[in-house]
FILOLUM-419086 format. One record per residue: residue in three letters; z negated, y, x of N, C-alpha, C in turn. Coordinates in steps of 0.1 Angstrom, whole numbers, plus 5000, padded with zeros to 4 digits. Layout:
REM residues N
AlaZYXZYXZYX/...
This chain:
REM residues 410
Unk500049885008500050005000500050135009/Unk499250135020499050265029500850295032/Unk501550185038502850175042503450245032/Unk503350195022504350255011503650415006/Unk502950425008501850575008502650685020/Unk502250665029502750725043504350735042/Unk505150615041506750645037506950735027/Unk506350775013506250815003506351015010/Unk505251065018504851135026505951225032/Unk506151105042507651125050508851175052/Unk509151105037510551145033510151315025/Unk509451305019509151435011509351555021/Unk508351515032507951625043509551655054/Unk509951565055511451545057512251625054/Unk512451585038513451605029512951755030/Unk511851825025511851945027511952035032/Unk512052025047512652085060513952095065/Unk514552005049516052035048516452125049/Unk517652205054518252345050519852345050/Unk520652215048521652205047522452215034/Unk521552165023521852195012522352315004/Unk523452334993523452444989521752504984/Unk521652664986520252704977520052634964/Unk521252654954521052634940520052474939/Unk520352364952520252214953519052184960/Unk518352284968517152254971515752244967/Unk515052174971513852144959512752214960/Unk512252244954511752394941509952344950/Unk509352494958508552494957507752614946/Unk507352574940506652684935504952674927/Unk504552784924502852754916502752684902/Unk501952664898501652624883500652654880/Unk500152684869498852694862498352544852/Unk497152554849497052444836497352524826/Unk497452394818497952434802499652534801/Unk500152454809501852524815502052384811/Unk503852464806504352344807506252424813/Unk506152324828507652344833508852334833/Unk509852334833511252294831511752274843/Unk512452204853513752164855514252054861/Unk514952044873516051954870516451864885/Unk516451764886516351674901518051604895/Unk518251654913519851654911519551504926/Unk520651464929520751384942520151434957/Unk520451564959520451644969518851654972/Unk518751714958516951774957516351684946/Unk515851584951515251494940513751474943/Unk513151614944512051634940511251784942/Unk510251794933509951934931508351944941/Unk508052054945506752084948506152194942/Unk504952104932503952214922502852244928/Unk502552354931501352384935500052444927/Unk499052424926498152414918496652444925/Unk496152524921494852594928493652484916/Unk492952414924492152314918490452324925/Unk489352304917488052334919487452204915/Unk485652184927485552064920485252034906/Unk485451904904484951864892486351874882/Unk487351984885488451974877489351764874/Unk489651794861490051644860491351644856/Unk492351694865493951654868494151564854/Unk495451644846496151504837497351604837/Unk498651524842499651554842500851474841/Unk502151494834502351444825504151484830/Unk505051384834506251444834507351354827/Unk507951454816508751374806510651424808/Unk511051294810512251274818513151264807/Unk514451334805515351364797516651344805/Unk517651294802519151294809519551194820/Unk518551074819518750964826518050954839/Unk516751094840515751034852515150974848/Unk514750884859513050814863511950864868/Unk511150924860510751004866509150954874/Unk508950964888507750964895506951084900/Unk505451064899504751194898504051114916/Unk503551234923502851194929501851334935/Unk500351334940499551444941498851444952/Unk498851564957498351554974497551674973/Unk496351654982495151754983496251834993/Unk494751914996494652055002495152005021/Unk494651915021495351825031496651745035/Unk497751795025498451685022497951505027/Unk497151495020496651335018496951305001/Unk497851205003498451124986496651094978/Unk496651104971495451124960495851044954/Unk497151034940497350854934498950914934/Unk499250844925500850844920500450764907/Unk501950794899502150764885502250574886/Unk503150534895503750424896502350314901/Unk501250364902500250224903499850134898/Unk500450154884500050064873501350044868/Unk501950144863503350144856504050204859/Unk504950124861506750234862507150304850/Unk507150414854507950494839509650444838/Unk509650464823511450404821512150504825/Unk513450484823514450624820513950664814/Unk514450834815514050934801512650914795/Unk511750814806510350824797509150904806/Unk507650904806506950954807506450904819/Unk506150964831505750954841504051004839/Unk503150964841501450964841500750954853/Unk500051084852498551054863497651134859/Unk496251114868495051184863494651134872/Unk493451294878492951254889491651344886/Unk490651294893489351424893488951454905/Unk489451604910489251644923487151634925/Unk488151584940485951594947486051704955/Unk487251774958487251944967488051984964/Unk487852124964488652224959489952264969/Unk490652354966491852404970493252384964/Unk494352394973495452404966496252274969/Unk496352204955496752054953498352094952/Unk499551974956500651964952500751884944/Unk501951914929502151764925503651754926/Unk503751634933505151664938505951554920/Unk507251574919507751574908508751494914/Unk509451374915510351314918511151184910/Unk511451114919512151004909512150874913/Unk511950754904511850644913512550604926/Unk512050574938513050494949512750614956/Unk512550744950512850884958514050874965/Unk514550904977515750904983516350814981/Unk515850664979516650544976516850574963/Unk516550634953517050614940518350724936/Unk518550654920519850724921520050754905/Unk518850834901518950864887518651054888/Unk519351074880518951254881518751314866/Unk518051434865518551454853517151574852/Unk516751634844516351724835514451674836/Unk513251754836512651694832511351824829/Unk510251774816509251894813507751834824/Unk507551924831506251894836504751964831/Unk504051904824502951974821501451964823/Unk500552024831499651964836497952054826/Unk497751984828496052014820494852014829/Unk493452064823492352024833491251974815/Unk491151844815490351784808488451864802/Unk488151904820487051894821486852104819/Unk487952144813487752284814488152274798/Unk487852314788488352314774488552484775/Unk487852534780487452734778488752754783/Unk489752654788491152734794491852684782/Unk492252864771493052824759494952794764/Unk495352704758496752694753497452774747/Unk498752784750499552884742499352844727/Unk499452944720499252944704500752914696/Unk501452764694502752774690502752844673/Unk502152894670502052954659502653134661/Unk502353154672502553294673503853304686/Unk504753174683505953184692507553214685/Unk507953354687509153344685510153244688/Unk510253224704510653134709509753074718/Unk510352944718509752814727511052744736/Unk510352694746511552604757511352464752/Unk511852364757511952264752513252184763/Unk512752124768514452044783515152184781/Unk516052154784517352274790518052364781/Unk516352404766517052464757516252534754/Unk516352694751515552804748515652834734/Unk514652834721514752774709514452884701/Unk514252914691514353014682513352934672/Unk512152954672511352894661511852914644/Unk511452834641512052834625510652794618/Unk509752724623508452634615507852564622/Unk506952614624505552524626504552504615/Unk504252384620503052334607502152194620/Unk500852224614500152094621499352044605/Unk498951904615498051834602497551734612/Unk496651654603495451554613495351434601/Unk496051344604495751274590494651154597/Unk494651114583493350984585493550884597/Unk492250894605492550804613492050614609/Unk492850544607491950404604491850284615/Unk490650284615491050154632490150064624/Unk491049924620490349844614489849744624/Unk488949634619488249604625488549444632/Unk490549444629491249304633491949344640/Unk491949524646493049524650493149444663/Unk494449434666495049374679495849464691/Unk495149424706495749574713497049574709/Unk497549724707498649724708499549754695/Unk498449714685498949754672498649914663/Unk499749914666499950084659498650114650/Unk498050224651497050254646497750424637/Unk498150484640498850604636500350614638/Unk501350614626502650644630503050714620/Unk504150834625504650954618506050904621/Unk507350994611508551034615508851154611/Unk509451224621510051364616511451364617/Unk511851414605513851464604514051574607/Unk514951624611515551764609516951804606/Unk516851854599518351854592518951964586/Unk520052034594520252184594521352174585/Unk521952264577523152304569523552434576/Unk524652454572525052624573524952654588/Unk525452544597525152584609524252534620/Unk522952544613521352554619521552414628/Unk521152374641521152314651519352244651/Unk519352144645517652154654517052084664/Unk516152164666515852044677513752034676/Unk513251944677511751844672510951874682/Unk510051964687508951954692507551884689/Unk506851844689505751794690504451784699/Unk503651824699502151854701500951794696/Unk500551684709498951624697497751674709/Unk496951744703495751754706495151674719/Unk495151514715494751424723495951364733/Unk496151374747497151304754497151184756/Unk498151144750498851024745500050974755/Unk500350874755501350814767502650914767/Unk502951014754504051074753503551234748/Unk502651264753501951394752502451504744/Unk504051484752504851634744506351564741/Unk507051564732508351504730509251614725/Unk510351644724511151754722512251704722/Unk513151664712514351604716515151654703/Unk516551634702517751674696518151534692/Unk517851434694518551314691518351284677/Unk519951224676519951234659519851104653/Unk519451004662519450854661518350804650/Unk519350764644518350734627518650784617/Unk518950924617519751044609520850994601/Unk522050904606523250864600522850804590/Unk523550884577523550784560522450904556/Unk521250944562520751014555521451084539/Unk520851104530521551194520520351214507/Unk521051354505519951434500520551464484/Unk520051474479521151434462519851554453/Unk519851664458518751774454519651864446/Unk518851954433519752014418519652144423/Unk519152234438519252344442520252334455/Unk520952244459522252214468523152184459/Unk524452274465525652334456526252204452/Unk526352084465526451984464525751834469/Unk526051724469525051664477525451634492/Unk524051624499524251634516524151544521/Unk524851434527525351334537525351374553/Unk524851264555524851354571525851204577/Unk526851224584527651114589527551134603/Unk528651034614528351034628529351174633/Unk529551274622530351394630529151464626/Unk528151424620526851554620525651574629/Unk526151514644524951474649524551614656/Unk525151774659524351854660523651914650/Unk523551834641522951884628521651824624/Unk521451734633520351654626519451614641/Unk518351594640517551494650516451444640/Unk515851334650514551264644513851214653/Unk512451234656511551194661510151114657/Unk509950954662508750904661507250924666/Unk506650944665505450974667504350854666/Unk504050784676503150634675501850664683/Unk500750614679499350584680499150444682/Unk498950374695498050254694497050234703/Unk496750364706495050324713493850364709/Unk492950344714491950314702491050464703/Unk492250594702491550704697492150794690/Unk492350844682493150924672493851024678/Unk495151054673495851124680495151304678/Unk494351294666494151434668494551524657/Unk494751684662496151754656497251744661/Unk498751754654499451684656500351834654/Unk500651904665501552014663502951954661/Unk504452004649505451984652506252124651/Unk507052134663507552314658509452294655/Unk509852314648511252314648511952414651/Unk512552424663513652534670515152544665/Unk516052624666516852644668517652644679/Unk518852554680519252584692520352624693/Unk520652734707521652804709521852954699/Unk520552974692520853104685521553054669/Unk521852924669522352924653521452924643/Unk521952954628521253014624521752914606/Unk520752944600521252884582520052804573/Unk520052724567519252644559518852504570/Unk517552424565517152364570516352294562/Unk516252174564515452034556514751984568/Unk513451954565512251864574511551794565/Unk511851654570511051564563510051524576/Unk508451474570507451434571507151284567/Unk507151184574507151034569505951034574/Unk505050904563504050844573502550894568/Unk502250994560501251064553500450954540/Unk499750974539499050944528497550954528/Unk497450904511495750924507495250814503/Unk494750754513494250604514492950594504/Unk492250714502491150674492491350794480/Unk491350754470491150884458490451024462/Unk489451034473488951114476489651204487/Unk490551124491490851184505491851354500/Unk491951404511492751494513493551574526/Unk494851594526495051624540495351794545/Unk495151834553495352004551495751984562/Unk497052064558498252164566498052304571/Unk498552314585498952474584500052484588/Unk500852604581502352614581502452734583/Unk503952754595503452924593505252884594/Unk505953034588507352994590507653074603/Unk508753074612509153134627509153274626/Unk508753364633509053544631510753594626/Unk511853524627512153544623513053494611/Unk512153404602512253364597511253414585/Unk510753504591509453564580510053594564/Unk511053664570511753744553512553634547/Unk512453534545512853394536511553324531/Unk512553234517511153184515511053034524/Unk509952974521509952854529509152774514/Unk510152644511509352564498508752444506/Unk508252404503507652234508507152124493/Unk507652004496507151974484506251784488/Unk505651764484504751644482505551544472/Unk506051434480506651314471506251174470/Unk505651134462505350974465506250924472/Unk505750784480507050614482507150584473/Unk508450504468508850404459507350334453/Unk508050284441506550244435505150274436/Unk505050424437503550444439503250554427/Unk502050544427501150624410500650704413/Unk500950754426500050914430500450994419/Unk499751054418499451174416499651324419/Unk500751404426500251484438500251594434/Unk498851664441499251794439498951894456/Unk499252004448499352084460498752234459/Unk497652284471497252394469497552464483/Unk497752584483497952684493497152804491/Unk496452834502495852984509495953044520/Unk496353144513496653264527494753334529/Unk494653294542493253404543493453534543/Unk494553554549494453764556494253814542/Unk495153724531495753794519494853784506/Unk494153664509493053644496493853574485/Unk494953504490496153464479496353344478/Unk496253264465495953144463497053084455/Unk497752954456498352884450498652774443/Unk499052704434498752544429499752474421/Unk500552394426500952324421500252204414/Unk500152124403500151984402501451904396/Unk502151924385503351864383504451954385/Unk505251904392506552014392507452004383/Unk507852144382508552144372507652234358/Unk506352214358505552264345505352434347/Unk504552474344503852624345503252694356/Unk502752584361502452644374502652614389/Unk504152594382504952574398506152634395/Unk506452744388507952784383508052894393/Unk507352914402507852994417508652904425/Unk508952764425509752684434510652594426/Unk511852544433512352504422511952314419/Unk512652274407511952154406512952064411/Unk512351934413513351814419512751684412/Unk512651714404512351584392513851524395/Unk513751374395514751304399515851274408/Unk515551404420515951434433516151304441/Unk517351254447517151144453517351194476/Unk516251144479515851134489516151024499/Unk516751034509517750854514517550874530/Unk516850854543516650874558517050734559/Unk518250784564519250664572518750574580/Unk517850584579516950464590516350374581/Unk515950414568514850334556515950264550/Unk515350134543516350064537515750034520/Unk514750214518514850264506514750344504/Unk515350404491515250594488513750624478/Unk513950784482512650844477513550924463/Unk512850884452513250974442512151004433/Unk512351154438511051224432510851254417/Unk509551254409509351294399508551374393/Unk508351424379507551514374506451514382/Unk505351364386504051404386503851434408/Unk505351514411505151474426505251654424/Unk504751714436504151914434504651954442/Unk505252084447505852164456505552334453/Unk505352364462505052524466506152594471/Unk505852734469506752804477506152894485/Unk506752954499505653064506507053164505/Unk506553254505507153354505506753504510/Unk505453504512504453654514505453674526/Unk505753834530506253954539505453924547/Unk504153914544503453884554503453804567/Unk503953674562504153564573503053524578/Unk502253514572500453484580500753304582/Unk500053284589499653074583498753094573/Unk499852994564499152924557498452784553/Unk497352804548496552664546496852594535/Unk497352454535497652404530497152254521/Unk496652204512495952094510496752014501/Unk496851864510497751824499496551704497/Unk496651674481495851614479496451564461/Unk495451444455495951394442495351454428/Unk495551494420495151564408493951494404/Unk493051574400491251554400491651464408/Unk491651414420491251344430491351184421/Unk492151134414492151044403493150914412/Unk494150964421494850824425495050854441/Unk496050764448495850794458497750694463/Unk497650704478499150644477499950714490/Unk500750644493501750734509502450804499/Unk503050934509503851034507504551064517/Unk505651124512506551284525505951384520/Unk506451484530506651624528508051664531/Unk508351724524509551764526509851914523/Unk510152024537510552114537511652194542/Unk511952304535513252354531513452514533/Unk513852564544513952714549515152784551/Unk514952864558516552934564515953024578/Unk516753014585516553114597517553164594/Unk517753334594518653384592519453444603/Unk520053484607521453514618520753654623/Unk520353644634519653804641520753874646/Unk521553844640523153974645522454094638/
């Protein structure tokens, strides 16, 4: 192991004293903070980065590099000394395009590197794109950026135009047969633009998880989708020529601690602009009692539109749903329970709406006793959201499904 430690060293220290390379190709020294998260990009030439990081004792290193475009990505962390501290690869090799992991708890202070590279390092022969983001466990007082108050966000090699953010924390259940490895929490998110709109799925949980941060455009799952709704001029099919139009991301839990809050923000990409569909799979109210609360805030400039969302049973289920919203700044309160009745004629109704994610091999079709809101306040505050079942009387899985516009900042 020292062998392969020391060569590891070598070539880095080597490699960096390169100066043959074009500038654009050589590898990136620069600082980081915690609670950062970096962008770029390991080509053949420069296939690896140097992060530098000012660390104190007791700090507890967790850092996280998620590989996009066909790297492999390897982490590796060296004191104040350049002496190797661990690497990602001691336990597990990360895949392509997957998540490279380490964590370390400094016993001395100073300025740590984490160098960012790729399996084989010079032997290897994968390149591509990748987000590096590092944390300190043992510091909670160092706050995170607020994706609630982000016009724009980055995301791999794309600078994004918020359209919606919303978090939520659903029930966590860890029964008492479980087996390692068996999913304990799983979500899906769609995205699905009209009129243009590009999306692309960020994601954020509270607790770091083997895939901490995920961000992707891929529309794999998306095909066949179709949306058969009485406020679309017509009905919406997404086929294999609509793939900048749609992505979808899974969200999985199988260890034995809850994922947390579960940030998802949806961008725009490249500036496009128009209507938009997000579905929410994987929700429910496992006891009559339960209930789950949202916050939704729609993107800045997205403020002056409305934003509807609506609560739909699965096939064969007797929920009940309803739906309440408050705005704090405004003192302004909302409620749906059946849509379609009196006190939901702010949004429109989808009684018999058929709902189809090309991945399920069944549709959602919504009825009278399923509730939807509308936000609309100038304000644009977050709102708090509770989705929950009428007098608390049934219970049952659900989507959420919401429906915006980011309009064209020409």
């Amino acid at each position: 192991m020292k062998q392969i430690i020391y060569s590891l060293l070598l070539i880095l220290l080597i490699s960096l004293s390169t100066s043959t390379y074009a500038q654009d190709e050589e590898p990136l020294v620069a600082d980081i903070n915690y609670n950062m998260t970096v962008q770029e990009t390991l080509t053949d030439h420069a296939f690896f980065d140097w992060w530098r990081i000012d660390v104190e004792i007791g700090d507890v290193l967790v850092v996280s590099m998620d590989a996009q475009g066909g790297l492999q990505p390897l982490l590796g962390l060296l004191d104040e000394n350049s002496e190797l501290l661990t690497r990602s690869d001691l336990e597990t090799v990360a895949d392509v395009d997957g998540v490279a992991y380490m964590q370390h708890t400094a016993l001395t202070a100073g300025k740590y590197t984490i160098i960012a590279s790729r399996d084989g390092r010079d032997q290897g022969t994968t390149t591509g794109g990748y987000l590096l983001t590092v944390t300190n466990r043992n510091n909670p007082s160092v706050s995170r950026p607020n994706p609630f108050l982000e016009t724009e966000f980055r995301c791999s090699e794309w600078l994004l135009t918020n359209a919606l953010t919303f978090r939520f924390s659903e029930d966590y259940i860890k029964s008492e047969t479980l087996t390692p490895g068996q999913l304990t929490e799983s979500y899906r998110i769609s995205a699905y633009g009209l009129d243009g709109f590009e999306p692309v799925i960020r994601v954020l949980a509270d607790v770091l998880q083997d895939r901490p941060l995920d961000c992707t455009d891929s529309p794999k799952g998306t095909v066949d989708t179709q949306f058969d709704l009485p406020f679309l001029d017509t009905p919406y099919a997404v086929t294999s020529d609509d793939e900048s139009y749609a992505a979808m991301v899974t969200v999985t839990n199988s260890s034995d601690e809850p994922l947390g809050d579960i940030i998802v923000s949806i961008g725009a990409k490249e500036g496009t602009s128009g209507r938009f569909i997000v579905i929410l799979e994987g929700m429910g109210l496992h006891e009559r009692t339960d209930d789950d609360e949202f916050l939704v805030r729609r993107g800045a400039f997205a403020g002056d539109t409305a934003l509807d969302m609506y609560m739909i049973g699965y096939p064969n289920n007797r929920l009940d749903s309803l739906l309440e919203a408050y705005d704090e700044e405004t003192d302004t309160y909302q409620l749906c329970d059946d849509i379609g009745r009196d006190d939901c004629t702010n949004v429109d109704p989808i009684a018999n709406a058929l709902i189809k994610i090309g991945i399920n091999d069944y549709d959602y079709t919504a009825d009278r006793f399923d509730a939807g809101l509308r936000i609309d306040s100038p304000d644009n505050n977050p709102i708090q959201v509770l989705f929950r079942s009428r007098e608390y009387n049934t219970d049952g899985l659900y989507l959420v499904m919401f429906m915006g516009e980011l309009p064209s900042n020409d």
